[in-house]
ZANU-359428 format. One record per residue (C-alpha): x, y, z; residue number from 1; chain. Coordinates in Angstrom, 2 decimals, padded with zeros to 5 digits. Layout:
ZANU-359428
+---------+---------+---------+------+------+
|    east |   north |      up | paro | mike |
+---------+---------+---------+------+------+
|       X |       Y |       Z |  NUM |    A |
...
+---------+---------+---------+------+------+
END
This chain:
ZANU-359428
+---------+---------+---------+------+------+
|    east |   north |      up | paro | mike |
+---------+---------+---------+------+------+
| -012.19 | -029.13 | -052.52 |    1 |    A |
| -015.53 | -029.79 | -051.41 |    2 |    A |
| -017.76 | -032.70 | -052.88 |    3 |    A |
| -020.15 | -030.43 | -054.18 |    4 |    A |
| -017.22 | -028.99 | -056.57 |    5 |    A |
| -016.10 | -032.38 | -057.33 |    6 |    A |
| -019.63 | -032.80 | -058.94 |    7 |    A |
| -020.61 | -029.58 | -060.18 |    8 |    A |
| -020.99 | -030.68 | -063.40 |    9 |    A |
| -023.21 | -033.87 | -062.75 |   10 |    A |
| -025.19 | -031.11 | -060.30 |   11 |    A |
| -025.78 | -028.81 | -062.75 |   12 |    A |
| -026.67 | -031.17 | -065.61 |   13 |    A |
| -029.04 | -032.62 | -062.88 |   14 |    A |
| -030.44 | -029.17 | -062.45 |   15 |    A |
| -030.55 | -028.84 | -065.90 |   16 |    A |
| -032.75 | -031.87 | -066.46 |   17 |    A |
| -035.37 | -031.00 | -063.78 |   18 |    A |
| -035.83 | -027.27 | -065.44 |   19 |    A |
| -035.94 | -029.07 | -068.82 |   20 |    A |
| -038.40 | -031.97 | -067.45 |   21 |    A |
| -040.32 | -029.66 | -065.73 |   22 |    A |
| -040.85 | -026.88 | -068.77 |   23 |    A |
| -041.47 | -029.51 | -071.50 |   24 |    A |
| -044.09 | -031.61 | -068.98 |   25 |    A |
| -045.67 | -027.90 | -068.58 |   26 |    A |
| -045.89 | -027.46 | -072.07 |   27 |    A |
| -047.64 | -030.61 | -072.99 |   28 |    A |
| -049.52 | -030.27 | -069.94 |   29 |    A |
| -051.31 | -026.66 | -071.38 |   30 |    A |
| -050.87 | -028.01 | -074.88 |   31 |    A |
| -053.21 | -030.89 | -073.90 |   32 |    A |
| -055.31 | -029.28 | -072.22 |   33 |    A |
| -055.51 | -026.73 | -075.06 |   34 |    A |
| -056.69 | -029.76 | -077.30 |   35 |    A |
| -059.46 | -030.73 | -075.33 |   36 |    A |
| -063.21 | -030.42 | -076.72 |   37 |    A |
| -064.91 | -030.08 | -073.34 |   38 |    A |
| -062.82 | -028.92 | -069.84 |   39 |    A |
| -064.56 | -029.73 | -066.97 |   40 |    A |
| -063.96 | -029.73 | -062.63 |   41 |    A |
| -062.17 | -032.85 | -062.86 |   42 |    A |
| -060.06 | -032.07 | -066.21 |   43 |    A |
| -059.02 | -028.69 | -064.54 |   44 |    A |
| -058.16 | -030.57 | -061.19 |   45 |    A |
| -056.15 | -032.91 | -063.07 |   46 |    A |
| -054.00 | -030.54 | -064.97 |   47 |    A |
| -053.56 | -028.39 | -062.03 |   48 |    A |
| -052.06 | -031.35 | -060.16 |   49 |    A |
| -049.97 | -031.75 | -062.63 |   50 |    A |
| -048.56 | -028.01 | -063.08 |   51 |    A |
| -047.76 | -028.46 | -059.52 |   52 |    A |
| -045.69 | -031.02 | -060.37 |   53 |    A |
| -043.70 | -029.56 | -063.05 |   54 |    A |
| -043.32 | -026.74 | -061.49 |   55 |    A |
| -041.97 | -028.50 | -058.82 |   56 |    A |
| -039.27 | -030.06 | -061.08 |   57 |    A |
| -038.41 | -026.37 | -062.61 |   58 |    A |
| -037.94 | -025.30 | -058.87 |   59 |    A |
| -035.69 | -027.97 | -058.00 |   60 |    A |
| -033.33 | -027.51 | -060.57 |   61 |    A |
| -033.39 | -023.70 | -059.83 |   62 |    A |
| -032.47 | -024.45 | -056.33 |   63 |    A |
| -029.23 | -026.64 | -057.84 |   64 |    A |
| -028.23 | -023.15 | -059.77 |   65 |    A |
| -028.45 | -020.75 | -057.43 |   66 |    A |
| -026.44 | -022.51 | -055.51 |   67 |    A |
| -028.53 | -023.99 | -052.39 |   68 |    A |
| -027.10 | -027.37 | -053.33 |   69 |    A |
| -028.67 | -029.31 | -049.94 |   70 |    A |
| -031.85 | -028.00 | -050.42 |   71 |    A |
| -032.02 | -029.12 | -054.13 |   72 |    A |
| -030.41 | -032.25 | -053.74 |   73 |    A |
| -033.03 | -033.07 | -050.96 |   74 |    A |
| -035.74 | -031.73 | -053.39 |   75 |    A |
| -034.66 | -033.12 | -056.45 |   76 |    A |
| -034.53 | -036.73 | -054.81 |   77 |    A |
| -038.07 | -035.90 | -053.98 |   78 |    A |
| -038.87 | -034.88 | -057.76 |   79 |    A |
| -037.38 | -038.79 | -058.47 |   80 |    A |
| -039.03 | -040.78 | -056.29 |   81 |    A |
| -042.19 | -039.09 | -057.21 |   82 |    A |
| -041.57 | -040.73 | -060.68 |   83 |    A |
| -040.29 | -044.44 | -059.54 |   84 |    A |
| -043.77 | -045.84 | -059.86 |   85 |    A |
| -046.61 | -045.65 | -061.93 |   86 |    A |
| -049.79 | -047.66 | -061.86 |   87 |    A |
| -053.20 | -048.08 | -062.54 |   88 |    A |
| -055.56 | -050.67 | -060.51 |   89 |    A |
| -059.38 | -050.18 | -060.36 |   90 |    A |
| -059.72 | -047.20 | -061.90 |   91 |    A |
| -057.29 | -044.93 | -059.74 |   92 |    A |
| -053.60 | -044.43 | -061.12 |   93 |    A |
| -050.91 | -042.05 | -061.47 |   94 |    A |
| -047.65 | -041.89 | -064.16 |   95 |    A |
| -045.49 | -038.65 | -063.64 |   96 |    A |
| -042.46 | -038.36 | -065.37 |   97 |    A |
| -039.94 | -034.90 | -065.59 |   98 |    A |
| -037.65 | -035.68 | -068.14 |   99 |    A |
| -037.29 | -038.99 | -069.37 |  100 |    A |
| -038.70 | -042.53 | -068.27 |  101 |    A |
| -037.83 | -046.12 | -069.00 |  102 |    A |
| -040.75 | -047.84 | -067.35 |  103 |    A |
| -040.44 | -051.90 | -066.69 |  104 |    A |
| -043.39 | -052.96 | -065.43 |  105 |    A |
| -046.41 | -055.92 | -065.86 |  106 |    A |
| -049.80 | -055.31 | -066.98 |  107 |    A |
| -052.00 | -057.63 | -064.70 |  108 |    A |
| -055.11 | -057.08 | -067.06 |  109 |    A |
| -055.50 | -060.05 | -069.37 |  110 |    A |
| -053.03 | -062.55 | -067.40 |  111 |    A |
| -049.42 | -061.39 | -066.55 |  112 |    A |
| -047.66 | -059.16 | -069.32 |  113 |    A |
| -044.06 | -058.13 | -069.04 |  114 |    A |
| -044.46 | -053.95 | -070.41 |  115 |    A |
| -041.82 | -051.57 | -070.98 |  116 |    A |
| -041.93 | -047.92 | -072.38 |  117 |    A |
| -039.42 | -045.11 | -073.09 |  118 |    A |
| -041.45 | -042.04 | -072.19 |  119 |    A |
| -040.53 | -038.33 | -071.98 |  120 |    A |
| -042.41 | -035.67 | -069.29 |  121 |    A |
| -046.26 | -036.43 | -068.84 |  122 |    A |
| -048.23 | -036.58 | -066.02 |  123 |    A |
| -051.44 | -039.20 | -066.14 |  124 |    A |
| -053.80 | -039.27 | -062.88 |  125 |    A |
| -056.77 | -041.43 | -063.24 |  126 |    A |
| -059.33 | -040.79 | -060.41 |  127 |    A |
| -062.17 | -044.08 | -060.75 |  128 |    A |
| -061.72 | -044.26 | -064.62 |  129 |    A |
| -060.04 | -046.84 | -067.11 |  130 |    A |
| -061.01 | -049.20 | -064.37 |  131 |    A |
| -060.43 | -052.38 | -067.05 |  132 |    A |
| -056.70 | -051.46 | -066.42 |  133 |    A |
| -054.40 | -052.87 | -063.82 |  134 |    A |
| -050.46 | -052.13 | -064.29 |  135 |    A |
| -047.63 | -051.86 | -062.37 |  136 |    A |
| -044.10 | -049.90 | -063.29 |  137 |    A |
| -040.78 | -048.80 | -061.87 |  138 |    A |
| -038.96 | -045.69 | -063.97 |  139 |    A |
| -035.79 | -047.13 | -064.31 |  140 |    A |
| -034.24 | -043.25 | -065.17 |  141 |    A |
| -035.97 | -041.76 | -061.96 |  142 |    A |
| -034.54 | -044.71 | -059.86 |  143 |    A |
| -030.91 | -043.91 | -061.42 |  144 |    A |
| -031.15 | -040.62 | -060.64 |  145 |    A |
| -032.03 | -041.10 | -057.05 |  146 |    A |
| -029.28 | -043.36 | -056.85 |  147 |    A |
| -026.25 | -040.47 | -057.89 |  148 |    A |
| -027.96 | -037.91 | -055.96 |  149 |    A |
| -028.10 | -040.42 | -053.05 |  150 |    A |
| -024.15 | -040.91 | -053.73 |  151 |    A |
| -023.65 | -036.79 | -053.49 |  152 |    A |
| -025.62 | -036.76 | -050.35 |  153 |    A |
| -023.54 | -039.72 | -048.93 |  154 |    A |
| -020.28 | -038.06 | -050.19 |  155 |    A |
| -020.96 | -035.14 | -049.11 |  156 |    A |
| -022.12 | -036.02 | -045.21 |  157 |    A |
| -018.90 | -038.01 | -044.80 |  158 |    A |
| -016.78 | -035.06 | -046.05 |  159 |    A |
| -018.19 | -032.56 | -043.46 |  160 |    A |
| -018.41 | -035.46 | -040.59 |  161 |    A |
| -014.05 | -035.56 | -041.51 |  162 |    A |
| -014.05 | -031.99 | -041.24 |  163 |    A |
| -016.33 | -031.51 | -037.45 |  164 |    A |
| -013.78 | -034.48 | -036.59 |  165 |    A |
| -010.78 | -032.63 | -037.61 |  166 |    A |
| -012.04 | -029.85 | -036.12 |  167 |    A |
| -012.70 | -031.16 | -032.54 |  168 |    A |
| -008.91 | -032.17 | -032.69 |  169 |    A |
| -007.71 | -028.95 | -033.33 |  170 |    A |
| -009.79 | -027.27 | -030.18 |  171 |    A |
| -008.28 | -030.46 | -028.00 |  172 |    A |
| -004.51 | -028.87 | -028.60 |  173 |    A |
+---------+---------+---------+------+------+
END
């Protein structure tokens, strides 16, 4: 039994968090932008940077289903490490999270400030604006994530390096 079969139900509820990520981050993505007074270049750049991104999550976990479990293991730890930080210094930042976040971080803008926050999908890119801000955060769920797909991918290299070896012997006799 192969290692992706072993884990085809953390695989699939993997897949089914990107999708899930992905479509809810979309939604609030048009929904916001649906809410604005006045769209301009910039606003329109913004939210199509992040519909690229949420799509992206949607496609990873639709590579997961359909079976083409490398490929969307490889994307999907992509996806996550996309998300692992998020910060804002001197007016240029980015925060993208597909799913949920737990960001631990410190907000270096009046002194040091310890800052965490439990977040679901949202996409922020600030491009020379709220330069008063200067944070720094680590998404504690994308970093988790990485960490069991990381585990699959390790598993699963091992399994077919045991099976070229056993292999080899077999053509030796």
């Amino acid at each position: 039994m192969s290692v992706y079969r072993r884990k085809e139900k953390t695989i699939k509820r993997l897949a089914y968090y990107q999708i899930i990520g992905g479509v809810v981050g979309f939604g609030i993505a048009i929904w916001s932008m649906m809410m604005t007074e006045s769209i301009t270049g910039g606003t329109l750049l913004v939210l199509a940077i992040g519909l690229g991104f949420f799509s992206f999550s949607i496609y990873c976990g639709q590579q997961l289903l359909k079976g083409a479990i490398e490929k969307g293991l490889r994307l999907a730890m992509l996806n996550q490490a996309l998300q692992v930080l998020s910060f804002t210094v001197v007016g240029f930042g980015l925060n993208y999270v597909a799913g949920l976040g737990f960001l631990l971080g410190v907000d270096f803008t009046e002194g040091s400030k310890v800052i965490s926050l439990l977040t679901s999908s949202g996409f922020e890119l600030h491009i020379n604006s709220r330069a008063e801000l200067n944070t720094l955060s680590i998404n504690l769920v994308a970093i988790y994530l990485m960490r069991t797909i990381a585990t699959i991918q390790k598993k699963a290299a091992q399994e077919a390096e045991l099976a070229e070896y056993a292999a080899r012997g077999k053509q030796i006799q």
